[in-house]
Structures are given as structure tokens and as C-alpha cells.
Jmol script that loads the backbone (N, CA, C; Angstrom):
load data "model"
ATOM      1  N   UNK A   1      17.673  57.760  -0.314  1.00  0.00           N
ATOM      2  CA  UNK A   1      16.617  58.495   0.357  1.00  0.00           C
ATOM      3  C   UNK A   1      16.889  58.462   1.865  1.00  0.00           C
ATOM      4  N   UNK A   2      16.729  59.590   2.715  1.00  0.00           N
ATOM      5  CA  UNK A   2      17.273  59.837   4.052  1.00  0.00           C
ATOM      6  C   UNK A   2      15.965  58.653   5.224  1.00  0.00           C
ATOM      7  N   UNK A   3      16.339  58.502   5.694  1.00  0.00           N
ATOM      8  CA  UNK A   3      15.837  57.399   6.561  1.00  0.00           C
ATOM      9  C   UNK A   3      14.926  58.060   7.771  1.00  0.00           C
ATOM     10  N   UNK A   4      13.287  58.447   7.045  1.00  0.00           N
ATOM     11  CA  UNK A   4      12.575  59.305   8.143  1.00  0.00           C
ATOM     12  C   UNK A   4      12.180  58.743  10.112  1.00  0.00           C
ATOM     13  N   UNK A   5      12.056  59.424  10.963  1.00  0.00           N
ATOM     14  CA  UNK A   5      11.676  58.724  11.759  1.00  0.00           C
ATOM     15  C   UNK A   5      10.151  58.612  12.281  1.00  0.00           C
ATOM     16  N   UNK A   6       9.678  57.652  11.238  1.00  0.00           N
ATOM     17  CA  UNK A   6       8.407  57.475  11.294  1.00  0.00           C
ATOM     18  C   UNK A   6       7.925  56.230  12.976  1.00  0.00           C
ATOM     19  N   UNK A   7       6.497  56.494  13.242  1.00  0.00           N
ATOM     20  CA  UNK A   7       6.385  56.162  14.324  1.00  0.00           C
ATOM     21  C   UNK A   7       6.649  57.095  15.620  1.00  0.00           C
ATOM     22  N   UNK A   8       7.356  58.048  15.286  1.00  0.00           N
ATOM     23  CA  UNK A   8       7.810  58.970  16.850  1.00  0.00           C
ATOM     24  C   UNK A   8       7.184  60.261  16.436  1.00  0.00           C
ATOM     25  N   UNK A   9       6.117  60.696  17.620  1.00  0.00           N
ATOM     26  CA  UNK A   9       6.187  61.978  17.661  1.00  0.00           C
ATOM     27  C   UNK A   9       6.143  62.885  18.123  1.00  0.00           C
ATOM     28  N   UNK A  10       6.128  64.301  17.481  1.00  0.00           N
ATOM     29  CA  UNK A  10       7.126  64.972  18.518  1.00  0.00           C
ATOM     30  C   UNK A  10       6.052  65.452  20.078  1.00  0.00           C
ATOM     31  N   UNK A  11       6.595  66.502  20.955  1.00  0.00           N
ATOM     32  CA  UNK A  11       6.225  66.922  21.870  1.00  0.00           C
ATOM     33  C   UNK A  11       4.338  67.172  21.794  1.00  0.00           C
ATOM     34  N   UNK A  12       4.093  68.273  20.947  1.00  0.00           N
ATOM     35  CA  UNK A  12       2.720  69.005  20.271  1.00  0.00           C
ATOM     36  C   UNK A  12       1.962  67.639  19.803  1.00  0.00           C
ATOM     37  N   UNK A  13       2.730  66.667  18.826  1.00  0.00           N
ATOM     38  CA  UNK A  13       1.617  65.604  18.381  1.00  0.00           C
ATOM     39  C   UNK A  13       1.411  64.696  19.169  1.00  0.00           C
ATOM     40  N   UNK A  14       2.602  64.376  20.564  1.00  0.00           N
ATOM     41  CA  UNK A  14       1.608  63.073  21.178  1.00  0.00           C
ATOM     42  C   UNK A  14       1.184  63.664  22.181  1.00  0.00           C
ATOM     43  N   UNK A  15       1.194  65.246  22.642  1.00  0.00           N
ATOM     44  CA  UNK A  15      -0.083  65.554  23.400  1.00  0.00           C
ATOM     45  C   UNK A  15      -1.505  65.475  22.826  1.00  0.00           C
ATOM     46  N   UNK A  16      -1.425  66.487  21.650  1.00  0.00           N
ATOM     47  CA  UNK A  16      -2.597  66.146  20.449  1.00  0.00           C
ATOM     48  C   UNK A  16      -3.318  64.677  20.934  1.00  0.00           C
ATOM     49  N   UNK A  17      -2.280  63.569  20.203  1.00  0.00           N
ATOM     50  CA  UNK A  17      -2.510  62.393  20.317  1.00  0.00           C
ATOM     51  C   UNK A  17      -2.966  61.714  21.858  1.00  0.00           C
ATOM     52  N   UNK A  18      -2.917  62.600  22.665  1.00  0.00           N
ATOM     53  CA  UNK A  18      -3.214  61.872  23.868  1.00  0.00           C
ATOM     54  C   UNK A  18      -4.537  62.697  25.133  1.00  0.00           C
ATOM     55  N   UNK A  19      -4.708  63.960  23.865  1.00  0.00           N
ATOM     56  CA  UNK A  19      -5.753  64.642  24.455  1.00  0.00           C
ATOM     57  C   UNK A  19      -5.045  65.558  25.886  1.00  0.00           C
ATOM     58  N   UNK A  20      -2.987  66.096  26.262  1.00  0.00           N
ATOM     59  CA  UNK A  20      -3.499  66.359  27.406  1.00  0.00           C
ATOM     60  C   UNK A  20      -2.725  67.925  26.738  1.00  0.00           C
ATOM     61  N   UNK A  21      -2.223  68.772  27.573  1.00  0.00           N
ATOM     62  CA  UNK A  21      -0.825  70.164  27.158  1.00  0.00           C
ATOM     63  C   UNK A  21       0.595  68.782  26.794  1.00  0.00           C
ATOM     64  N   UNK A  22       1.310  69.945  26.162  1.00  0.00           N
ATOM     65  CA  UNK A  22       2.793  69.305  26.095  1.00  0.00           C
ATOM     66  C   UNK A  22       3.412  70.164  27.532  1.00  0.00           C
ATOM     67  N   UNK A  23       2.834  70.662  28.602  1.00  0.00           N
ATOM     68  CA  UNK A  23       3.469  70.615  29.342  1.00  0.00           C
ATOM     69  C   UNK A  23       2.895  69.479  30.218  1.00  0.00           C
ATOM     70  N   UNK A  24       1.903  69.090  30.158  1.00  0.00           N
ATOM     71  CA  UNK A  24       1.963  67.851  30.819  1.00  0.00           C
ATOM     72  C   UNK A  24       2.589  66.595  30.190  1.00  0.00           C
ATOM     73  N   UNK A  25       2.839  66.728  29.406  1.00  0.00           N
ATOM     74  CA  UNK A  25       4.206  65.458  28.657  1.00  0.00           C
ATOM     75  C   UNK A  25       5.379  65.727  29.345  1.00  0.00           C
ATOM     76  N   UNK A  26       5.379  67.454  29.572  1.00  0.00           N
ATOM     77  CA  UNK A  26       7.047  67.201  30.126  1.00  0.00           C
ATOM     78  C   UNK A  26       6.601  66.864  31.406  1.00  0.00           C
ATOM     79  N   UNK A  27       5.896  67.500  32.326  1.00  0.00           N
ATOM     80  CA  UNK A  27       5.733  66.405  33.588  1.00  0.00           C
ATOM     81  C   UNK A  27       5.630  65.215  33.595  1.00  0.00           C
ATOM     82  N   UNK A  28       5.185  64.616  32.855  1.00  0.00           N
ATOM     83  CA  UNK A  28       5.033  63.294  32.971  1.00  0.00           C
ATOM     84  C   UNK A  28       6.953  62.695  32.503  1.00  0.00           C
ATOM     85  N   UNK A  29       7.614  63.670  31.919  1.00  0.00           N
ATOM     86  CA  UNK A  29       8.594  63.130  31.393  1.00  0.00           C
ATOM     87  C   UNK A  29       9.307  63.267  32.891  1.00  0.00           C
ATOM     88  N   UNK A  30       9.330  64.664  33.608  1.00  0.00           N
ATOM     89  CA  UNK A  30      10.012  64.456  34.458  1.00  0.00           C
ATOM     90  C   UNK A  30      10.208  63.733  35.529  1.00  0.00           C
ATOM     91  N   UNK A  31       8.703  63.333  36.097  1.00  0.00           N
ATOM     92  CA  UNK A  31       8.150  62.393  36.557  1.00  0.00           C
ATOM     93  C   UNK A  31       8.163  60.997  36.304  1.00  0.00           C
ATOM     94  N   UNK A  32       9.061  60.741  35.579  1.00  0.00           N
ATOM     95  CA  UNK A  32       9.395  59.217  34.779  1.00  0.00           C
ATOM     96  C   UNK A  32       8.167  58.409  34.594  1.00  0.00           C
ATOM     97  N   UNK A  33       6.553  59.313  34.147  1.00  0.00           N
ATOM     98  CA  UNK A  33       5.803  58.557  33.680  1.00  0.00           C
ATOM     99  C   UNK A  33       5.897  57.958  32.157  1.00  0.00           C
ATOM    100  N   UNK A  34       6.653  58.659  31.800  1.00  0.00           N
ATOM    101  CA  UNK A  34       6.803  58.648  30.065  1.00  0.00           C
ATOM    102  C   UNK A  34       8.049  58.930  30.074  1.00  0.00           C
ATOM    103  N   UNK A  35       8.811  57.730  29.280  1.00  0.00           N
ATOM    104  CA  UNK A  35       9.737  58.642  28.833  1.00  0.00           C
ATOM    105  C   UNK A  35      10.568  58.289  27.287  1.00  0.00           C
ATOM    106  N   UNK A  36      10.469  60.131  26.643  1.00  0.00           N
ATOM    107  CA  UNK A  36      10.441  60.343  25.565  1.00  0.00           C
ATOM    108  C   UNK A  36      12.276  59.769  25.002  1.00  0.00           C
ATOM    109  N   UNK A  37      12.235  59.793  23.876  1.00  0.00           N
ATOM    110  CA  UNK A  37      13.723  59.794  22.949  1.00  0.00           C
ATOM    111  C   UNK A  37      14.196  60.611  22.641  1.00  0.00           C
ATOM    112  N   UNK A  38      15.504  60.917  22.740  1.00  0.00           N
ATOM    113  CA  UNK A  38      15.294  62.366  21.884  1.00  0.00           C
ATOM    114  C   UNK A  38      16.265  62.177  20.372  1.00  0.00           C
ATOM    115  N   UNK A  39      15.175  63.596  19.412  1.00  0.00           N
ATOM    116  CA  UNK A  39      15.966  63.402  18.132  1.00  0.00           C
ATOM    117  C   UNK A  39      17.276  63.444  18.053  1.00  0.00           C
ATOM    118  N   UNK A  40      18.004  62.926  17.120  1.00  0.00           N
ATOM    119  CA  UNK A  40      19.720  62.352  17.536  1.00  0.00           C
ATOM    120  C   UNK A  40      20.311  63.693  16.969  1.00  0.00           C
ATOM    121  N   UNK A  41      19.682  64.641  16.228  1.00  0.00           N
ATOM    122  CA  UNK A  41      20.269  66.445  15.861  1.00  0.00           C
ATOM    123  C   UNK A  41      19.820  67.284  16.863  1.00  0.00           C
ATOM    124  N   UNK A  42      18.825  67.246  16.888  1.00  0.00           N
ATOM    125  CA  UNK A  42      18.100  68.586  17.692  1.00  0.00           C
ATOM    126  C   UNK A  42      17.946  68.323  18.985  1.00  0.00           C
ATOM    127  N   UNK A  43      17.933  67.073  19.446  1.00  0.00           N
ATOM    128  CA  UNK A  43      18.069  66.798  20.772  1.00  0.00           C
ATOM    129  C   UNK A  43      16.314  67.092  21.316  1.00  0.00           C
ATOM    130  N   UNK A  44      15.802  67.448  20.566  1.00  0.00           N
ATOM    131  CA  UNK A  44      13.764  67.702  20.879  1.00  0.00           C
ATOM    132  C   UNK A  44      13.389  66.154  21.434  1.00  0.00           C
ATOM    133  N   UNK A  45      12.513  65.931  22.188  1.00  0.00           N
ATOM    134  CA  UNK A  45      11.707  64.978  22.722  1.00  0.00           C
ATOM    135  C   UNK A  45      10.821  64.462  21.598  1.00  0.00           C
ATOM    136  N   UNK A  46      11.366  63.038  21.678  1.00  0.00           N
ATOM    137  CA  UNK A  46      10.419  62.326  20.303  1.00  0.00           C
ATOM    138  C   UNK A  46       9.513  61.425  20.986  1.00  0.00           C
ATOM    139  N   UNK A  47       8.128  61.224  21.145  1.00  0.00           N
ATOM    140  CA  UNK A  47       7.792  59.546  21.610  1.00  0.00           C
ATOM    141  C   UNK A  47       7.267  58.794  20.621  1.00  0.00           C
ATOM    142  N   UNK A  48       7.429  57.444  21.018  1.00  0.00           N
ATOM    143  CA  UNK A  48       6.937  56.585  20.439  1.00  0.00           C
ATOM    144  C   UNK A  48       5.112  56.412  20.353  1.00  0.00           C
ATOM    145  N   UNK A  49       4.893  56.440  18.820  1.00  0.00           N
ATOM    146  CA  UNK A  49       3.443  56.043  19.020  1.00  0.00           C
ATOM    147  C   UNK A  49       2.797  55.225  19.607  1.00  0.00           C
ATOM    148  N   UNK A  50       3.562  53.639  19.386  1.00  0.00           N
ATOM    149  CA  UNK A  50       3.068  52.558  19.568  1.00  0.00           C
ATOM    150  C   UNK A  50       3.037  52.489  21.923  1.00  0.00           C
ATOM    151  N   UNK A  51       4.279  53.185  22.265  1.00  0.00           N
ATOM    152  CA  UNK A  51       4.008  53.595  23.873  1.00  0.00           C
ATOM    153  C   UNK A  51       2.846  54.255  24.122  1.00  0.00           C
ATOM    154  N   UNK A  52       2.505  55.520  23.608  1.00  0.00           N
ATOM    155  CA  UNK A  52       1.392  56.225  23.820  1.00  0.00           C
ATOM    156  C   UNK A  52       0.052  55.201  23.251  1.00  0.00           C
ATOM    157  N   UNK A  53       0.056  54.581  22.553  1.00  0.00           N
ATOM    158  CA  UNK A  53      -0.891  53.359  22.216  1.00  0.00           C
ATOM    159  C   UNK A  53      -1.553  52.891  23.462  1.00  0.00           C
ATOM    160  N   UNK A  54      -0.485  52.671  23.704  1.00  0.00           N
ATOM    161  CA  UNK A  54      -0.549  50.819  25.166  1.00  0.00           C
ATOM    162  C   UNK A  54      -0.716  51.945  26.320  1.00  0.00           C
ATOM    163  N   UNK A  55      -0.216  53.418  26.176  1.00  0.00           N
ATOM    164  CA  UNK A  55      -0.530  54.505  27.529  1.00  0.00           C
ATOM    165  C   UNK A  55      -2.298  54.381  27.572  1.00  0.00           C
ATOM    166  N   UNK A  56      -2.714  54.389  26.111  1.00  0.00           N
ATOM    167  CA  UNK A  56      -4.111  54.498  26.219  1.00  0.00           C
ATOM    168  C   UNK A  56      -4.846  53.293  26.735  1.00  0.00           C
ATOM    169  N   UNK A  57      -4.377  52.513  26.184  1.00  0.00           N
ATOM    170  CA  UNK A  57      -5.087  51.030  26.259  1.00  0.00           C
ATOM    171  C   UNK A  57      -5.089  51.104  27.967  1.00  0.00           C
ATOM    172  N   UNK A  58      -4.268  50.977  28.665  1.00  0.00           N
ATOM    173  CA  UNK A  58      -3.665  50.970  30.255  1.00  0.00           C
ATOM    174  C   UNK A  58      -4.540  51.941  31.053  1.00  0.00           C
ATOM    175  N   UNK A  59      -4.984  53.458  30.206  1.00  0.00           N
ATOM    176  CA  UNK A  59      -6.030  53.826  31.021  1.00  0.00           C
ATOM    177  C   UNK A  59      -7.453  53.697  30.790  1.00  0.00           C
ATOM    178  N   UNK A  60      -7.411  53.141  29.859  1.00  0.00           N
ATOM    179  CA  UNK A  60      -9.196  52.507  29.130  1.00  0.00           C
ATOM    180  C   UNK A  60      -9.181  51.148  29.861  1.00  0.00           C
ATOM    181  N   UNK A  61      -8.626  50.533  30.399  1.00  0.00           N
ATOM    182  CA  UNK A  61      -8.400  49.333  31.249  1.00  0.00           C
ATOM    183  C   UNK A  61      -8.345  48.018  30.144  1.00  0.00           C
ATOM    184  N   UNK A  62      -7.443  48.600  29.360  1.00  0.00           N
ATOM    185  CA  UNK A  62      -7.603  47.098  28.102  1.00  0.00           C
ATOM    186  C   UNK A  62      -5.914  47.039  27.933  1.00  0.00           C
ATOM    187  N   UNK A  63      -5.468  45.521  27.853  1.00  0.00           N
ATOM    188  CA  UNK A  63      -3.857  45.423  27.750  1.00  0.00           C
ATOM    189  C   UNK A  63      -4.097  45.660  26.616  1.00  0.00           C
ATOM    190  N   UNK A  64      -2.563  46.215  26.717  1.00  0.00           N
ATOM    191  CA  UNK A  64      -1.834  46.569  25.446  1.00  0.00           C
ATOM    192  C   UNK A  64      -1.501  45.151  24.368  1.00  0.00           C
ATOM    193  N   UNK A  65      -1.891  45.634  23.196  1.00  0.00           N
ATOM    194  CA  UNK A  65      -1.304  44.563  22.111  1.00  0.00           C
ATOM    195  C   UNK A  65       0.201  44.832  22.036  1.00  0.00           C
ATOM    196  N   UNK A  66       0.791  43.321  21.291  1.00  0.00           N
ATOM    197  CA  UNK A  66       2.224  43.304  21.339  1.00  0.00           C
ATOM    198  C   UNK A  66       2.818  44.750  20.116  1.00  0.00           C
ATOM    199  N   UNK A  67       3.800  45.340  20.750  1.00  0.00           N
ATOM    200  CA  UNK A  67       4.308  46.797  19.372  1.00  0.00           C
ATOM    201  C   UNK A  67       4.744  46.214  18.740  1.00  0.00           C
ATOM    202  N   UNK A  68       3.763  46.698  16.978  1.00  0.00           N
ATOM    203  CA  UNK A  68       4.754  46.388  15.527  1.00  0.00           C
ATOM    204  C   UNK A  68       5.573  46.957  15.262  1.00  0.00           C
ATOM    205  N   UNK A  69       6.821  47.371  14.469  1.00  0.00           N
ATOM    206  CA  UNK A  69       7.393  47.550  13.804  1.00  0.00           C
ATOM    207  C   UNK A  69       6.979  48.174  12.712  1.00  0.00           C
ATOM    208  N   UNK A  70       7.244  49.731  12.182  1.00  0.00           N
ATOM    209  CA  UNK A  70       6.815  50.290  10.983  1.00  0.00           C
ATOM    210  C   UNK A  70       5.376  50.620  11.093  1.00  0.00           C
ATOM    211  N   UNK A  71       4.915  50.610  12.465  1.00  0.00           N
ATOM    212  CA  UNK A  71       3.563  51.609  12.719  1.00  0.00           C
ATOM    213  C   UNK A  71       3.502  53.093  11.959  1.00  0.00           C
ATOM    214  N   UNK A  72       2.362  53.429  11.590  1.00  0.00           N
ATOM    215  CA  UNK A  72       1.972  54.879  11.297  1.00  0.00           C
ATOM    216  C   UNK A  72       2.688  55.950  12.097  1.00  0.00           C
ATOM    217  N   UNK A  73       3.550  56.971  11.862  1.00  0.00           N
ATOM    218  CA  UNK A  73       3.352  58.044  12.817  1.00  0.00           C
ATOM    219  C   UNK A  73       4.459  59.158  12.443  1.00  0.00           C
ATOM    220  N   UNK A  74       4.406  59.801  12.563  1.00  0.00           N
ATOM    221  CA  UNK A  74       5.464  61.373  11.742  1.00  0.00           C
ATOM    222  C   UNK A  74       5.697  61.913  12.919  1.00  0.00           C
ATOM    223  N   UNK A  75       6.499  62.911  12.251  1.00  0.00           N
ATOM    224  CA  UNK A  75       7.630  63.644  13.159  1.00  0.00           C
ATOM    225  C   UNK A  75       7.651  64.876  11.797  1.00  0.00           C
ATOM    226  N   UNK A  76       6.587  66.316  12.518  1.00  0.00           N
ATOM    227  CA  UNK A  76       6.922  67.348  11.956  1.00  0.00           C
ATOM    228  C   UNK A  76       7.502  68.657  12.511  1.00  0.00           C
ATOM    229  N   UNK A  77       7.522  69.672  12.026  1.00  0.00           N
ATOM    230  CA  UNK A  77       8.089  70.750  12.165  1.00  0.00           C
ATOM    231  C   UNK A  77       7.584  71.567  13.462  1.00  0.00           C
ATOM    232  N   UNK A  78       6.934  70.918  14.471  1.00  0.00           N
ATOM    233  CA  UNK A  78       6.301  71.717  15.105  1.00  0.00           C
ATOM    234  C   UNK A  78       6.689  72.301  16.136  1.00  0.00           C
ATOM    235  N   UNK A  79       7.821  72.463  16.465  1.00  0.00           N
ATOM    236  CA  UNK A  79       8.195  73.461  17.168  1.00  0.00           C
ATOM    237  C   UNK A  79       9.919  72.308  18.057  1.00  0.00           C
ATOM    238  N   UNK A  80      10.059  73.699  18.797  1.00  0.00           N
ATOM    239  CA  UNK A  80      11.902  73.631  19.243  1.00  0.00           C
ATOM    240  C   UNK A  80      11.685  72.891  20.910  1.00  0.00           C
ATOM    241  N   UNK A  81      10.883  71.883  21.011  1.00  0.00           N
ATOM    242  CA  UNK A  81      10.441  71.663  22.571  1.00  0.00           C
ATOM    243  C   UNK A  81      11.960  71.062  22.895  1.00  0.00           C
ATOM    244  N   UNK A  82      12.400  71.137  23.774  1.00  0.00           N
ATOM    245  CA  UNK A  82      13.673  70.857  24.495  1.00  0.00           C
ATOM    246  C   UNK A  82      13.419  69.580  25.794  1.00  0.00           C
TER     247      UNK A  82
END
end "model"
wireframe off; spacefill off
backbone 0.3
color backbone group
């Protein structure tokens, strides 16, 4: 069975996930506030859930818990973000 990359996602879901545009992800990417992975085929911007986690915690003014391993999080079809 192919080895999904769960935990990362893409451009569209951790704006979703973070309430802002995915063009403010890429600012923030360019801006070295964030910075994303990219998928090892398509070369698309992947982030990590468990970062965008501790992004939240950091502006709710609460530290971040230590990142698990094998957290919740998908990586779908949603588009060709570069």
C-alpha cells in the first residue's frame, strides 16, 4: 500500500484550517512566516498540521504542546498551487 502523506496540508486546506486566503499563506511563505514543504512529485506547497497547530496556539497566547507523530490530516486534490 503506497505510503499517504497524512498530517500535511495542502495550500486551500491550511488556509481553510487557519481561517485566512491561500494567498496569504503564500505571503506568509514568502515572508518566511511559514514555511511550507513541498510535495516530492508535484512540487505544490504542503504544511504541516501539527505547525499550523502551535501557529494557532502562539496567536491565542497559549504554548504550543510538544508535535506527535501520525497526527490527523490529508492532502487532497485541491488544486495545482505552486
Amino acid at each position: 500500500m503506497p505510503r499517504r502523506l497524512n498530517g500535511y496540508l495542502t495550500v486551500k486546506g491550511a488556509a481553510e484550517f487557519l481561517g485566512v486566503s491561500a494567498e496569504t499563506l503564500r505571503n506568509w511563505d514568502r515572508s518566511a512566516k511559514l514555511t511550507p514543504r513541498r510535495h516530492p512529485v508535484n512540487g505544490y506547497r504542503l504544511y504541516e498540521k501539527n505547525e499550523l497547530e502551535a501557529m494557532l496556539l502562539r496567536v491565542e497566547g497559549r504554548s504550543a504542546p510538544e508535535a506527535r507523530p501520525g497526527r490527523a490530516g490529508a492532502v487532497g486534490d485541491e488544486g495545482g498551487e505552486r
